[in-house]
C-alpha positions in Angstrom: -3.8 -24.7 -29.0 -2.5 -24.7 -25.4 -0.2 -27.6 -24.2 -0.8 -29.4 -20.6 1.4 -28.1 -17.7 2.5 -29.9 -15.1 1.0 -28.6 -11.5 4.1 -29.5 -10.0 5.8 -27.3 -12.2 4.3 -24.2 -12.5 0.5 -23.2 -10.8 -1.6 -20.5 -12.8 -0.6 -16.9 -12.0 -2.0 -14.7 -9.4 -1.8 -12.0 -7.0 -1.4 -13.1 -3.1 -5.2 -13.5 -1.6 -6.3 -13.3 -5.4 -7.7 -16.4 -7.4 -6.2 -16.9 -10.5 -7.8 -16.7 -14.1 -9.7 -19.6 -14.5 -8.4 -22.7 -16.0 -9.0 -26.4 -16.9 -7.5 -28.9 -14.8 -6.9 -32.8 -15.6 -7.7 -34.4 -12.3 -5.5 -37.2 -11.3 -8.9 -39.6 -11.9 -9.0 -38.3 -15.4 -12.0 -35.8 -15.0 -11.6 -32.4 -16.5 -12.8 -29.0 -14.6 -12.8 -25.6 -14.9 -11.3 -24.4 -11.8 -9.2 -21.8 -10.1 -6.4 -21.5 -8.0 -4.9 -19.7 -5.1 -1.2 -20.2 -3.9 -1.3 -23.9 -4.0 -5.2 -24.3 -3.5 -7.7 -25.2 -5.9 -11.3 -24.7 -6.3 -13.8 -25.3 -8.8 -18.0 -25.0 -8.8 -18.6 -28.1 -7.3 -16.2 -30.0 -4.9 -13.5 -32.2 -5.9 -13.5 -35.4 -4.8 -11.4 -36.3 -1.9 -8.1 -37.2 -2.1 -8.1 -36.7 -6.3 -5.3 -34.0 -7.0 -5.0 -31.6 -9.7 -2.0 -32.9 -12.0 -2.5 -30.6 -15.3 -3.8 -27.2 -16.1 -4.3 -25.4 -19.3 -5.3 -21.6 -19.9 -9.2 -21.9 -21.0 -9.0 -21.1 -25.1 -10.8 -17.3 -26.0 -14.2 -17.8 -27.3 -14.8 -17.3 -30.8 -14.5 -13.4 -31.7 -13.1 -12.9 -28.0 -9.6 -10.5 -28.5 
């Protein structure tokens, strides 16, 4: 399984004026999202709140039988 990874210290990887993969993020209020990212901007489904900051990612885990 993955391990947590600090935003501050690495962001998910992507091409410039690309979104990246997406991942899950642990929100600075605790909530978890599936969410991608672009340079140092985020963006998931719905909007995050206001203020609340992205302070983990993780790669999302393959689904079962995915290669």
């Amino acid at each position: 399984m993955s391990d947590w990874i600090l935003a501050e210290e690495r962001l998910p990887e992507s091409q410039p004026g690309q979104w990246s993969r997406p991942v899950i993020v642990l929100m600075e209020s605790g909530d978890i999202f599936r969410a991608s990212c672009m340079g140092d901007y985020w963006q998931r489904l719905s909007a995050m709140e206001r203020g609340d900051s992205v302070q983990a990612w993780m790669p999302i885990p393959k689904m079962p039988g995915e290669k």
